[in-house]
C-alpha positions, 0 to 999 in steps of 0.5 A: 104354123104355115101361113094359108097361102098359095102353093107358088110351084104349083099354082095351076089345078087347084086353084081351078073352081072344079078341082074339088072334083077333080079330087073325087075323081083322082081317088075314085080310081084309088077306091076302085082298086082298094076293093078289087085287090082285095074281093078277087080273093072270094071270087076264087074260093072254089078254087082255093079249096080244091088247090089247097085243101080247104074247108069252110071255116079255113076260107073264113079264116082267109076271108078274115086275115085281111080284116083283122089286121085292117082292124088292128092298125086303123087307129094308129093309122088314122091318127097318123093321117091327122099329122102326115101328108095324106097325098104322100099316104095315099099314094104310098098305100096304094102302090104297097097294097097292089105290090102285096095283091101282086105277091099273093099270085105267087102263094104256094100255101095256105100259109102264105096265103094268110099272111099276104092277106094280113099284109094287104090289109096293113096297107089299106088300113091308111087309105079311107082315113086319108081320103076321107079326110083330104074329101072333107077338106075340099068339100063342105058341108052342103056337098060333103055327101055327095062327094063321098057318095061319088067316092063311094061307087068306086066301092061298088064298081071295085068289088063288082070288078074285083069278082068279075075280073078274079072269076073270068081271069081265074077260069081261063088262067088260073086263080093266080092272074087276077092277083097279077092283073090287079096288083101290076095296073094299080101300081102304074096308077100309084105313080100317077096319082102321087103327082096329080093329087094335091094336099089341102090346107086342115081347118080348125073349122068348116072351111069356106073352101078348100086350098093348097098346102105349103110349098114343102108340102107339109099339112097347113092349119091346125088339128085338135091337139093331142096324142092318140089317146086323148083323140080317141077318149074324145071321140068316145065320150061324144054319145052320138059319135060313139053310136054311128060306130056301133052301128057301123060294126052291125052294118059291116058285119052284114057287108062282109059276110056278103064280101067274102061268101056271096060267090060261093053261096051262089056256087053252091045253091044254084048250081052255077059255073066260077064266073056266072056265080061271080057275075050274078053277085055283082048285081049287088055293089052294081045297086049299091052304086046307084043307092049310093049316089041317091043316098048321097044327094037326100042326104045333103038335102036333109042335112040342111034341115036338121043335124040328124038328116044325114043319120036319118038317112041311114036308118031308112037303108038299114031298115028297107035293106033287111027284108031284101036280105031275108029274101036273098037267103030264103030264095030258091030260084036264081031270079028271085035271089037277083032281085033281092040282092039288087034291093039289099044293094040299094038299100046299103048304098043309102047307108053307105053314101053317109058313113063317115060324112054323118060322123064328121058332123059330129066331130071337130074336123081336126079329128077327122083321121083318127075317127076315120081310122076309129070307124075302120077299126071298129067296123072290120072288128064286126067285119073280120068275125063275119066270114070265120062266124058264117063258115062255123055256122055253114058247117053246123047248120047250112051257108043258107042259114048263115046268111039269113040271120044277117038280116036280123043284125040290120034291124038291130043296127036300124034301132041304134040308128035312130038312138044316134040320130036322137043324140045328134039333135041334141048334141051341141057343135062347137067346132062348126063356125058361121059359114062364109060366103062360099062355105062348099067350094065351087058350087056352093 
């Protein structure tokens, strides 16, 4: 095991009391294109479906390819995340990611079209696990949410990017060019973040401040030993670990049914052009945004009261985010329906801030990769269904119809919220130690 020492060759940023935050920034750009790349699809549906022939439930089947393969690899590649150089992870993901979303403008068929989605989503599948876990390294407790809630708007601030940019560059250019625009600038930026991030040493616990690795690069400290099959079984065996997945496969089913059709069903419904329908639907990641930085700050704060004040958190945007989504799906004028997506925005951003930071309260921070990549999966299993569940019942009832039962599914997720919150209070946490003098890095 290497010993906890500096990192000599490169002694300068990350001894620096703010290069925590230096971090959140570097990955914010990373973030911001991870969702870009992959909501410029959406944004040109129509236009698919004009080229290419297609109907409802083939635009669900595109919408999902991404998904299911992001679903399929998460675990491995979160287990992988707790064992390689997440910096080299990083930004390797990323520059493969922005090759295939480049790729995707030269596609000549429906086929190819799939298959470049399923490929994008191979890539991606490495990303949130490492991020997430190199974020909870450089961030303790008392700033974890925050960290990630700042993390979290490049989420917002990407899918709003990704629909804007994909639907004014395809009305002008041609739905091919925002594959080109996105895939060729996040390439440049793969470069740049492989030399600027910098990888932290792993605790067995709560560190009391995050600090660079060896010099050959390779992680310090030491996980939870185990193969991947004895990381999982005790994730899953943890009660309240296992019910913060649960509800995150309801709450993602509602996100991607709004990823993946939102342009369309307002295209459809309001009688609006391929970029105004584009530009209204980001009203709600732009809410999102400022939900999330709310939801990260409370978050922290309620953390520090009690063990479930992260998951409490969550339930509260669960709940109020229902009946905005009712409204949305119900509203018959385009005034009504910006209100009610800015309302269901904030209320998701609330819930979103804390997603992986309520989980790693629960866990030992060794498993942090392989729980990151759990929840992916787990999460985009609900997520992949939803475009392909929503375009059947598009066909058979109405898009409109489809939208508004996803209401239902918060309020159920809501419920399971509180049964995990209830299972946090009790649940023992071995894995945390006394905290030390500076247990959250620069401002703690």
């Amino acid at each position: 095991m290497h010993e906890a020492t500096p990192d000599r060759r490169r002694p300068g940023p990350v001894s620096a009391p703010a290069y925590p935050w230096v971090v959140v920034g570097l990955l914010w750009f990373c973030g911001f294109f991870n969702y870009a790349d992959r909501q410029a699809l959406s944004a040109v549906y129509p236009q698919l479906e004009t080229e290419f022939a297609l109907t409802d439930w083939d635009l669900g089947v595109l919408g999902s390819a991404f998904m299911v393969v992001y679903a399929l690899a998460s675990p491995l590649t979160g287990y992988t995340v707790d064992f390689v150089s997440r910096r080299l992870l990083i930004a390797a993901g990323l520059g493969f990611w922005s090759l295939i979303c480049a790729a995707t403008g030269l596609a000549r068929s429906f086929v190819q079209l799939v298959l470049l989605r399923g490929a994008e989503g191979l890539g991606e599948s490495f990303y949130f696990p490492a991020s997430m876990s190199v974020l909870a390294d450089y961030h303790g407790p008392r700033t974890r949410s925050r960290a990630m809630s700042i993390h979290q708007t490049s989420v917002y601030l990407g899918t709003a990017g990704g629909w804007y940019l994909g639907g004014r560059l395809a009305g002008a250019y041609g739905w091919r060019s925002p594959f080109w625009v996105l895939g060729l600038t996040g390439t440049a930026y793969a470069v740049i973040l492989g030399a600027c991030l910098i990888e932290p040493i792993r605790p067995t616990s709560e560190p009391d401040r995050a600090r660079p690795a060896p010099e050959d690069d390779a992680p310090g400290g030491a996980a939870p030993s185990g193969s991947l099959s004895t990381k999982l079984r005790r994730i899953v065996s943890n009660p309240a670990a296992l019910m913060l997945l649960a509800v995150f496969i309801g709450a993602n089913f509602v996100a991607a049914a709004f990823l993946a059709w939102l342009p369309t069903f307002i295209f459809r419904y309001f009688q609006r052009g391929l970029s105004s329908s584009s530009a209204t639907s980001t009203l709600w990641p732009m809410a999102s945004l400022a939900g999330a930085l709310c939801g990260g700050a409370l978050a922290d704060w309620a953390a520090q009261r009690s063990k479930a004040g992260r998951i409490l958190v969550q339930c509260l945007g669960l709940f109020l985010a229902a009946p905005f989504v009712w409204l949305a799906a119900v509203a018959t004028e385009v005034g009504l329906v910006q209100i009610a997506l800015i309302g269901a925005g904030l209320c998701k951003g609330i819930y979103d801030a804390n997603i992986f930071a309520s989980l790693y309260d629960v866990i030992p921070p060794g498993d942090r990769g392989t729980a990151a990549g759990l929840m992916n999966s787990v999460g985009w299993t609900g997520g992949f269904l939803a475009p392909m569940v929503v375009g059947a019942v598009s066909q058979w009832l109405s898009l409109r119809t489809a939208i508004l039962a996803t209401s239902g599914v918060y309020l159920l997720v809501g419920f399971l919220a509180l049964v995990a919150a209830r299972l946090a209070q009790t649940q023992a946490q071995p894995h945390r130690s006394k905290p030390a003098p500076f247990p959250d890095g620069p401002d703690g």
